[in-house]
ROZAFI-99267 format. One record per residue (C-alpha): residue number from 1; residue in three letters; chain; x, y, z. Coordinates in Angstrom, 1 decimal. Last residue first. Layout:
ROZAFI-99267
NODE    nr   rest   kette        u        v        w
NODE   NUM    ALA       A        X        Y        Z
...
***
This chain:
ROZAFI-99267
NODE    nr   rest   kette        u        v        w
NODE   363    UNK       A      5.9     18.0    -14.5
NODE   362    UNK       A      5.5     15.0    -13.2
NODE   361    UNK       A      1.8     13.1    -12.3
NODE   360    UNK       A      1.7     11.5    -15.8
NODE   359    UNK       A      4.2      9.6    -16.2
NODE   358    UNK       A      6.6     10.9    -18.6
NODE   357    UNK       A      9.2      7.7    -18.5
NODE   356    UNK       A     11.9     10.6    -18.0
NODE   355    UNK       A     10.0     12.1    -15.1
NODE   354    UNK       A      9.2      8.9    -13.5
NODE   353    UNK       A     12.9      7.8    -13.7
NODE   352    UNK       A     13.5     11.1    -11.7
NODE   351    UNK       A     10.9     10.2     -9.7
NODE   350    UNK       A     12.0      6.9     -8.3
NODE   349    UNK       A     15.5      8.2     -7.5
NODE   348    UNK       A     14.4     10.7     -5.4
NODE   347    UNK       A     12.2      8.8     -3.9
NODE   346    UNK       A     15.2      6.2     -3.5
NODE   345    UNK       A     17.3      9.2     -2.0
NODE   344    UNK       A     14.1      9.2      0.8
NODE   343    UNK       A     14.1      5.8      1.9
NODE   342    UNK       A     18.0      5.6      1.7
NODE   341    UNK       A     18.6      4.3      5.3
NODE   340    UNK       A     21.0      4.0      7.9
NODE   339    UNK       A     22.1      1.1     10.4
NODE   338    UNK       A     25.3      0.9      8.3
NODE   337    UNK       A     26.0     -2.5      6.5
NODE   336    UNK       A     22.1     -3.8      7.2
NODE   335    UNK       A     21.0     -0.6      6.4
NODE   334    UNK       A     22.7     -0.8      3.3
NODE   333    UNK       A     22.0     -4.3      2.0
NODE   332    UNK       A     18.0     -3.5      2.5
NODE   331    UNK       A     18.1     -0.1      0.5
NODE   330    UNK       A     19.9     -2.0     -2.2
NODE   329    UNK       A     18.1     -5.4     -2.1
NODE   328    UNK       A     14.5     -3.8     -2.6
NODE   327    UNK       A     16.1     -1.2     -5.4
NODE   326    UNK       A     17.4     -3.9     -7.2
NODE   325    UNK       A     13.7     -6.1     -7.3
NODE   324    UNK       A     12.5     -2.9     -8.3
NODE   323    UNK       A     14.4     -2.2    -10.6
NODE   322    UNK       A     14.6     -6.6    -12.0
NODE   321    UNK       A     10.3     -5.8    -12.0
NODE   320    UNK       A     10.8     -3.3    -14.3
NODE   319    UNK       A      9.4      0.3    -13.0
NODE   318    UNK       A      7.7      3.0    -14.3
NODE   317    UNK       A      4.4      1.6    -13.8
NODE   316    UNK       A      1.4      3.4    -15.5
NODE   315    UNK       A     -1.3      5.9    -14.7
NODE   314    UNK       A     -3.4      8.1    -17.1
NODE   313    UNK       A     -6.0      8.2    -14.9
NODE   312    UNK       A     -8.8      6.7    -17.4
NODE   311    UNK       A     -6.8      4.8    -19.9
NODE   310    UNK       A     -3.9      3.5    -17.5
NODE   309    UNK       A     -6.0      3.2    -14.2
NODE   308    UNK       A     -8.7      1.4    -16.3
NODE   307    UNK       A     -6.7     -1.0    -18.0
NODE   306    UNK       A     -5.1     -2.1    -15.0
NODE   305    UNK       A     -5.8     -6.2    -14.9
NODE   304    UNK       A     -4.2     -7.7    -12.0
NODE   303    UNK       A     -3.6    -11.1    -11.8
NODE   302    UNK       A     -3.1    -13.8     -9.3
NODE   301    UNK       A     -2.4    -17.7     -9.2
NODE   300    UNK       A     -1.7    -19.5     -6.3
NODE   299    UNK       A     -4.2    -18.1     -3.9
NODE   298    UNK       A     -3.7    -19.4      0.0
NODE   297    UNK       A     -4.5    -22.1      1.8
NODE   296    UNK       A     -2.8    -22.7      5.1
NODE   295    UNK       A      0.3    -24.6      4.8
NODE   294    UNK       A      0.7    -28.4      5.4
NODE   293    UNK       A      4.2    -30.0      5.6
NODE   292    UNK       A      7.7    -29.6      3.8
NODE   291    UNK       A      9.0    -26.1      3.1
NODE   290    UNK       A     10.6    -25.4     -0.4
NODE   289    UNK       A     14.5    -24.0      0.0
NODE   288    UNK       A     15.9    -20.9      0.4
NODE   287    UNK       A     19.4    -19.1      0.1
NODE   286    UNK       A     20.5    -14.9     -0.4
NODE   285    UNK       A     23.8    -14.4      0.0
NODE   284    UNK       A     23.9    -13.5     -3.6
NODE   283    UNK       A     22.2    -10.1     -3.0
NODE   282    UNK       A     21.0     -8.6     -6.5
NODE   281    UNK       A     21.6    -11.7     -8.7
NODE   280    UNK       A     20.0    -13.4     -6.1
NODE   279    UNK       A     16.6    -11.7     -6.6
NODE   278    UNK       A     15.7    -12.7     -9.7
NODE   277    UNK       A     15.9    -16.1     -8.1
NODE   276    UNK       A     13.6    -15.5     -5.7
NODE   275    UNK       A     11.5    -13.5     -7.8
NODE   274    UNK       A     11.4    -16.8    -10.3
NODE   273    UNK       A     11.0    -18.9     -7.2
NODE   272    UNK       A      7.8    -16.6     -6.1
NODE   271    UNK       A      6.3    -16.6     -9.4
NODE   270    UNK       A      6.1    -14.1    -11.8
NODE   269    UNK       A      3.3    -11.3    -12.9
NODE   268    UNK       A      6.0     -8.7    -13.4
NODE   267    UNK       A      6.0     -9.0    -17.0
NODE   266    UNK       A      2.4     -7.7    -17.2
NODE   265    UNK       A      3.8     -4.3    -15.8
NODE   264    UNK       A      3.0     -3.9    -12.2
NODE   263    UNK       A     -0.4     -3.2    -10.5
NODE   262    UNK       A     -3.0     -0.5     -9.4
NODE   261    UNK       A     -6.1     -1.1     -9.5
NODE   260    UNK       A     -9.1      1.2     -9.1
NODE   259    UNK       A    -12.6      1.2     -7.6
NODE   258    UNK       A    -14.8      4.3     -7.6
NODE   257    UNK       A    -14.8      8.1     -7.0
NODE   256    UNK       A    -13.5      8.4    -10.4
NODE   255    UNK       A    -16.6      9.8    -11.7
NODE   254    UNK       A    -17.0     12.6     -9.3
NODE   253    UNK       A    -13.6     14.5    -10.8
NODE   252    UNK       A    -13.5     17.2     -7.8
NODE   251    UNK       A    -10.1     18.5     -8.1
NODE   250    UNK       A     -9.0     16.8     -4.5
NODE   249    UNK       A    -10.1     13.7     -6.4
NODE   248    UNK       A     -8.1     14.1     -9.2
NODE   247    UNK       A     -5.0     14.5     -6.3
NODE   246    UNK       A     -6.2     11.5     -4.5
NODE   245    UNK       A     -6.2      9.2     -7.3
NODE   244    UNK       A     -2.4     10.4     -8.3
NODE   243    UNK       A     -1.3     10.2     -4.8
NODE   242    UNK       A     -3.3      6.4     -4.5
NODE   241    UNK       A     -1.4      5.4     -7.9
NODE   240    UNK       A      2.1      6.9     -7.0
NODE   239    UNK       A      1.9      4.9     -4.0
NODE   238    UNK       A      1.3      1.6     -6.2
NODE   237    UNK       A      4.6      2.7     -7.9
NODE   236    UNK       A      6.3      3.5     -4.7
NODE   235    UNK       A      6.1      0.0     -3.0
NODE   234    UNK       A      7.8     -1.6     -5.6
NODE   233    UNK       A      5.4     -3.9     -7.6
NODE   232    UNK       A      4.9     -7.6     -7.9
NODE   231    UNK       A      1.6     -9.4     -9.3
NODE   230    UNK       A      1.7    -12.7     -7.8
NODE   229    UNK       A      2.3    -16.7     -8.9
NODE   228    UNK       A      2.6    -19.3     -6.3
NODE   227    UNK       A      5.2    -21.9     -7.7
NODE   226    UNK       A      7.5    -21.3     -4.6
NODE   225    UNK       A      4.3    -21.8     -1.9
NODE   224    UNK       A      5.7    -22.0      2.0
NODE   223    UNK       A      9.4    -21.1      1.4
NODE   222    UNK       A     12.0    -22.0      3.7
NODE   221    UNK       A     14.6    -19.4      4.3
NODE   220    UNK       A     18.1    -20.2      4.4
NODE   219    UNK       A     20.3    -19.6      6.9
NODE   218    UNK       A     22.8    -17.0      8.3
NODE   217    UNK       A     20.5    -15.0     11.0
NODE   216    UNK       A     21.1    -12.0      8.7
NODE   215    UNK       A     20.2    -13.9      5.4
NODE   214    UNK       A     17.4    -15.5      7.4
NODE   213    UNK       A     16.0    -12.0      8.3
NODE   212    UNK       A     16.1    -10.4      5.4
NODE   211    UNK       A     14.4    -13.3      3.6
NODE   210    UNK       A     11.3    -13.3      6.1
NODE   209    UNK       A     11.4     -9.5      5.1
NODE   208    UNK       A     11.1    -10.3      1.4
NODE   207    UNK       A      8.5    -13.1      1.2
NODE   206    UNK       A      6.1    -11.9      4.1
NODE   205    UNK       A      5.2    -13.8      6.8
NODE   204    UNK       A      6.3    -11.4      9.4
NODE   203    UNK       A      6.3     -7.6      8.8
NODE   202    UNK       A     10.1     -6.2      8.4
NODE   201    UNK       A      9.2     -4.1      5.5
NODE   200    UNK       A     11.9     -1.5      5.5
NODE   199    UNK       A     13.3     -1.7      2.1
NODE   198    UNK       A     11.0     -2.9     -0.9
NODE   197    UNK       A      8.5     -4.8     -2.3
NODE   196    UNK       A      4.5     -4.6     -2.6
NODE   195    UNK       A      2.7     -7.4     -3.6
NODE   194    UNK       A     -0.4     -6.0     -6.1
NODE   193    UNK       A     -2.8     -3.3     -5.3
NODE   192    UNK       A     -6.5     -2.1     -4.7
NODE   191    UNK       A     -7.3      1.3     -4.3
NODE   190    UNK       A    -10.5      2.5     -2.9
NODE   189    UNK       A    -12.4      6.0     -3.7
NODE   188    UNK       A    -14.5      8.4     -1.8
NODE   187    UNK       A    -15.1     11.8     -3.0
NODE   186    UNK       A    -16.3     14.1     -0.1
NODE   185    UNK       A    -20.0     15.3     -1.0
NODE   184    UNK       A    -20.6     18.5     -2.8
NODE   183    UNK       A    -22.3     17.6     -5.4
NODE   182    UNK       A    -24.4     15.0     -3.5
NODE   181    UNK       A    -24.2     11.6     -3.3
NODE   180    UNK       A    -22.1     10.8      0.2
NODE   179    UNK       A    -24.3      9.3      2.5
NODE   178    UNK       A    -25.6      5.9      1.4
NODE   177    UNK       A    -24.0      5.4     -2.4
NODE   176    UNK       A    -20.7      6.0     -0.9
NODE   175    UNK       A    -21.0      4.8      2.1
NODE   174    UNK       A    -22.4      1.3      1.0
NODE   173    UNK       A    -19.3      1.3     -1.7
NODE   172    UNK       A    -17.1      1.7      1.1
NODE   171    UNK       A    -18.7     -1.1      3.0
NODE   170    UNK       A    -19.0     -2.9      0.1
NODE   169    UNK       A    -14.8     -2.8     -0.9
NODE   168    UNK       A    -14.5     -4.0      3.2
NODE   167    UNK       A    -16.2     -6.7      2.9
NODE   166    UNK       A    -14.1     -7.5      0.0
NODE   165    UNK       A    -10.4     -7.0      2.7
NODE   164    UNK       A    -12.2     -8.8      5.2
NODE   163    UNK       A    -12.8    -11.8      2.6
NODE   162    UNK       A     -9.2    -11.5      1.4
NODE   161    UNK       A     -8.1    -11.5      5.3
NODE   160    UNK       A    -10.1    -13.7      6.4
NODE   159    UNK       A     -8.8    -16.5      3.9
NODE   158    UNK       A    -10.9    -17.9      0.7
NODE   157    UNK       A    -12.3    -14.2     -0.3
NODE   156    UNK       A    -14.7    -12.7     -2.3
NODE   155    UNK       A    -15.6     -9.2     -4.6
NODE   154    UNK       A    -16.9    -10.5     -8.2
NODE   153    UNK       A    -15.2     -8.6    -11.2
NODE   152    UNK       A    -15.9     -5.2    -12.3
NODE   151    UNK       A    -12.6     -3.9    -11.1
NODE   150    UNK       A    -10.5     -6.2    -13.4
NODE   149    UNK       A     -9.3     -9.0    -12.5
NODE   148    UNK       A     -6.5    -10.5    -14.8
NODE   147    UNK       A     -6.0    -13.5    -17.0
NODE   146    UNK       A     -4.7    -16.9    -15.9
NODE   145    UNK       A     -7.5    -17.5    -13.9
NODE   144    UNK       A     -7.0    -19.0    -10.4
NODE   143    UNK       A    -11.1    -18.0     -9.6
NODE   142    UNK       A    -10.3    -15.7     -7.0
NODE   141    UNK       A    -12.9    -13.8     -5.9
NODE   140    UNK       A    -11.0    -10.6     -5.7
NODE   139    UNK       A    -10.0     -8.6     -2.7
NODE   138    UNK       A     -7.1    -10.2     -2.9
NODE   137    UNK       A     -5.6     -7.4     -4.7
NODE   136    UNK       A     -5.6     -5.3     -1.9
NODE   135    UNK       A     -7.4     -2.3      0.5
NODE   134    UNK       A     -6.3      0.9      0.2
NODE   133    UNK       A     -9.0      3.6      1.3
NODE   132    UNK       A     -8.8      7.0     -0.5
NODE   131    UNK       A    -10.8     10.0      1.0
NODE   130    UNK       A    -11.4     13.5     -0.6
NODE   129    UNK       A    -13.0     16.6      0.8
NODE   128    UNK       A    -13.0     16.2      4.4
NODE   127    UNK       A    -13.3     20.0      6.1
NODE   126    UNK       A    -17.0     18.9      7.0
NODE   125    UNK       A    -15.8     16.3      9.1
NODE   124    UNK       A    -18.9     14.2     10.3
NODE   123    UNK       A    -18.6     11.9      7.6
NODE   122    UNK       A    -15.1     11.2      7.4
NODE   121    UNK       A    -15.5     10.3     11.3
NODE   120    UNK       A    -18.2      8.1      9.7
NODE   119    UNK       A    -15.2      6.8      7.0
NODE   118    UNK       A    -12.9      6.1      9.6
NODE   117    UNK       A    -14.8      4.3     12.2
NODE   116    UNK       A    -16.4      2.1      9.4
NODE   115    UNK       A    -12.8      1.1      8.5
NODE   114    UNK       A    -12.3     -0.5     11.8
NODE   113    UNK       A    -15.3     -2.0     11.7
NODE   112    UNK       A    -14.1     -3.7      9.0
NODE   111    UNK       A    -10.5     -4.0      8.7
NODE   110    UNK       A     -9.5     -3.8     12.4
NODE   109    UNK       A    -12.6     -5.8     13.6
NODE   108    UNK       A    -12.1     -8.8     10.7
NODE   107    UNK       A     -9.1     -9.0     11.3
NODE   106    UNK       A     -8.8     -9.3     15.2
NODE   105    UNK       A    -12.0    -11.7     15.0
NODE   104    UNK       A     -9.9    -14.1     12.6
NODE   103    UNK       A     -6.9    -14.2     14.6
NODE   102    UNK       A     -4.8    -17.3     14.0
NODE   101    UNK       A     -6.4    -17.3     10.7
NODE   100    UNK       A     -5.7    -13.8      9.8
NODE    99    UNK       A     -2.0    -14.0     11.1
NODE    98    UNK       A     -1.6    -16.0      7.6
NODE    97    UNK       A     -3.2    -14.0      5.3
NODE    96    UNK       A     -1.2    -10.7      7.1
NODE    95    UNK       A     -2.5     -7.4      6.6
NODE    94    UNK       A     -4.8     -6.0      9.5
NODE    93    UNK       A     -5.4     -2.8      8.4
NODE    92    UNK       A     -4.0      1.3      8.8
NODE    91    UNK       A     -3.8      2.3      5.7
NODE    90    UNK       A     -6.7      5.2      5.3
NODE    89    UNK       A     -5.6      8.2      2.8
NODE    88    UNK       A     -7.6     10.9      4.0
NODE    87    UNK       A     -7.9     14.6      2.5
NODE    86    UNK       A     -9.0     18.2      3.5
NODE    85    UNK       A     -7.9     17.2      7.2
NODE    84    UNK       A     -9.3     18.6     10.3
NODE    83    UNK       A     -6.2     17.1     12.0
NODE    82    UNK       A     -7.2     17.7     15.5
NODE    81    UNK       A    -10.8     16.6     14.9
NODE    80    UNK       A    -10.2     13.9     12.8
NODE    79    UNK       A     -7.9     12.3     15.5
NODE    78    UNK       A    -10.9     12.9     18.0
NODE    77    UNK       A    -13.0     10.8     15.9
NODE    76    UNK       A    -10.5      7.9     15.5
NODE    75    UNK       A     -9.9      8.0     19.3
NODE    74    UNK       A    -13.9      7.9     19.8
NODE    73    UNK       A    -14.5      4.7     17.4
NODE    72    UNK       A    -11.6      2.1     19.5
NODE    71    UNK       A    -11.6      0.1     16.2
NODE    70    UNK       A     -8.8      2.5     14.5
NODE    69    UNK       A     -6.0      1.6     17.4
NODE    68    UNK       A     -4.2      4.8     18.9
NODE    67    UNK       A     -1.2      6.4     18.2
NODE    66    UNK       A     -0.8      9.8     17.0
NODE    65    UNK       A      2.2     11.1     14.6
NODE    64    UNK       A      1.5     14.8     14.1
NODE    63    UNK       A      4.6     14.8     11.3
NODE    62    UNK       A      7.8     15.4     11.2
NODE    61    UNK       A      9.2     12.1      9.5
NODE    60    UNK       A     12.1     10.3     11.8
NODE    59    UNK       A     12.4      8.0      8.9
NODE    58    UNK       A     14.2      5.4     11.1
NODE    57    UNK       A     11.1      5.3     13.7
NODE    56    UNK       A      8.8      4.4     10.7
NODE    55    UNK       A     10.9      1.7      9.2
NODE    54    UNK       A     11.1     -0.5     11.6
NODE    53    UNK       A     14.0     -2.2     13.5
NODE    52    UNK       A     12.0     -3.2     15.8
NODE    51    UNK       A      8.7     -5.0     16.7
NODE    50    UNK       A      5.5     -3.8     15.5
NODE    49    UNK       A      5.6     -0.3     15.4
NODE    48    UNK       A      3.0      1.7     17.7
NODE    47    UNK       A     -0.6      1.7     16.2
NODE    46    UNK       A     -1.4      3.9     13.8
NODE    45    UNK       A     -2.9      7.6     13.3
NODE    44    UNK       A     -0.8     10.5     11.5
NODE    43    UNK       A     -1.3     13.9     10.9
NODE    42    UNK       A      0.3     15.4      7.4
NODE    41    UNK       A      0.8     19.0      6.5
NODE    40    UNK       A      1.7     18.7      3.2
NODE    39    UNK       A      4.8     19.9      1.4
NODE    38    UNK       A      5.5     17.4     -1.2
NODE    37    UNK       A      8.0     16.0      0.8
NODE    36    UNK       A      6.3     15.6      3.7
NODE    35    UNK       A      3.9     13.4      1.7
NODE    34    UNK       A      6.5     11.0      0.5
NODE    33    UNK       A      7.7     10.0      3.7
NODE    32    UNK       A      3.9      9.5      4.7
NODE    31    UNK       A      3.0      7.2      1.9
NODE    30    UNK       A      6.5      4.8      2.7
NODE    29    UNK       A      5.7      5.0      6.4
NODE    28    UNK       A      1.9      3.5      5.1
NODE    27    UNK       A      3.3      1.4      2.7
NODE    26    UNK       A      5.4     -0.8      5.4
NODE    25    UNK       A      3.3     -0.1      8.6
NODE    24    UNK       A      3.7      3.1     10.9
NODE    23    UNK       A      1.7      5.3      9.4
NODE    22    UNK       A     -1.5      2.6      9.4
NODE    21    UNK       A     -4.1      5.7      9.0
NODE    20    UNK       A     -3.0      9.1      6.8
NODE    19    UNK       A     -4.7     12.3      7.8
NODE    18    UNK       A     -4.0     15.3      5.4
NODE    17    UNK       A     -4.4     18.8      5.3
NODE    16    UNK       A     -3.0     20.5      2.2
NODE    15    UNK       A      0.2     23.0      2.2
NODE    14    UNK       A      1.4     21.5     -0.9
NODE    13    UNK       A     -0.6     18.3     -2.0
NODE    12    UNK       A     -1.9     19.5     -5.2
NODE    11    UNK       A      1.2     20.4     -6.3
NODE    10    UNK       A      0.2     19.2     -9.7
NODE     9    UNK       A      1.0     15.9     -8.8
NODE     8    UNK       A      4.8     16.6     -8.5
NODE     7    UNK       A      6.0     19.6    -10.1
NODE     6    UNK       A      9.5     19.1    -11.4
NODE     5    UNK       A     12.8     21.2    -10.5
NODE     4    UNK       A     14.5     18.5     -8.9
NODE     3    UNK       A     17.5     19.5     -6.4
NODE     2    UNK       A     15.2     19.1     -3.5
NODE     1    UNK       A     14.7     15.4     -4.2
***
């Protein structure tokens, strides 16, 4: 990327403070790889890696990289106080539907409460200007329409997680409207994506990294829900979203401290055997067959409508679904063959095809 001469979100994030929770989860590695290289001065808060390989350790990112869990309130608050950030993106969550019901009280104390500690640490940071929380696309009570949410839809939730996950949209919302009203309050936004994709997600029960590691283990992966449909994106383009957010933010636009999704092109709305499938073209080693017995529930059909990102923060996906599917299988086929990764010659990638798609935050 240092051979581009483009100006990435209006440099707004060179030589800015910035605290990112869940650092060392999928998106969250992704978020601070792409930080450093638009010059901030990032400090980190996570949980060790669970499990290895991961992601986080490979991109050997300098950063502050802190460890400590976000429902222990005091370790949160003394984070803020080393970083002193300007702004917050906050990850860190319990993210898995399925480890959700093994653990319900887990979830709901890392997602809520856990998120409560962040935003009053927010609160008594006077250096915080602007603070974007990421929470999901399930936050949505999910009706199995064949059209999309939008951000004025009802907040629910079948599993813990989604319910967590919309408990945690009216906690932000509480905050907002509670403490944070006048002009020259922090600017507090949440972000709400579809299925993320790409290299170094190794998290259990998930489509992609459950793949990986039957191709590796030579055997096919049996698959819980193929006719399930979801809103697929790499993990960059919903990135690009929260950057983009945060950087209007960090120029004090008070309207779009609200709710925003960010999701793929309408074409991308497929179902798990059609990504599947998609997906073999990319990596023909890959096998699966349906699995045979009772499942937890889970949503089978899932839209996102992003009319408002596009019209109101100019944002769009750059990406087909087949890129990003190809870029998933890439990055994933070469660490396998070498133990290396292309993390950050994919960014590079990513916004080169941004710049010639003219999105927005490049110029």
């Amino acid at each position: 990327m240092e051979g581009l001469v483009v100006k990435l979100f209006g440099d707004r994030y060179l030589g800015r403070k910035v605290l990112l929770t869940g650092h060392t989860g999928f998106k969250g590695s992704w978020l601070a790889a792409w930080l450093t290289r638009l010059g901030a001065e990032v400090t980190c808060l996570a949980l060790d890696p669970d499990g290895s390989p991961n992601h986080w350790d490979l991109l050997e990112c300098p950063v502050r990289d802190l460890r400590a869990d976000i429902r222990d309130s005091a370790a949160v608050r003394a984070a803020f106080d080393q970083a002193q950030p300007e702004m917050v993106f906050h990850l860190a969550a319990q993210a898995l539907v399925r480890r959700s019901y093994r653990d319900p009280m887990q979830n709901w104390s890392s997602n809520v409460m856990g998120t409560a500690h962040v935003l009053e640490a927010c609160r008594q940071t006077p250096s915080v200007c602007a603070v974007v929380v990421a929470t999901t696309d399930k936050v949505y009570a999910n009706q199995e329409w064949s059209w999309g949410y939008r951000e004025v839809d009802a907040l629910g939730g079948h599993d813990p997680y989604s319910a967590s996950k919309a408990a945690c949209e009216l906690l932000v919302d509480s905050y907002r409207k509670s403490f944070w009203q006048s002009d020259d309050a922090p600017l507090l936004a949440t972000a709400r994506a579809g299925n993320v994709i790409g290299g170094g997600d190794w998290s259990e029960d998930r489509l992609i990294p459950d793949l990986v590691r039957a191709v590796t283990q030579g055997r096919p992966l049996h698959i819980r829900s193929p006719g399930s449909t979801r809103p697929w994106q790499h993990v960059l383009e919903c990135l690009s979203g929260y950057l983009l957010l945060g950087q209007r933010l960090l120029e004090g636009e008070r309207s779009l401290a609200d709710a925003w999704n960010f999701g793929p092109q309408e074409e991308a709305n497929r179902s798990v055997a059609d990504v599947l499938a998609k997906l073999q073209r990319f990596w023909p080693q890959l096998t699966w067959q349906a699995a045979t017995g009772g499942q937890p529930h889970e949503a089978g059909l899932l839209y996102l409508d992003c009319a408002k990102s596009r019209s109101r923060l100019g944002w769009f996906p750059v990406l087909s679904l087949e890129q990003g599917l190809e870029m998933t299988a890439d990055w994933y086929r070469h660490h396998h063959a070498s133990g290396q990764i292309i993390t950050f010659d994919q960014l590079a990638s990513y916004i080169e095809s941004a710049r010639a798609a003219n999105a927005v935050w490049v110029s």
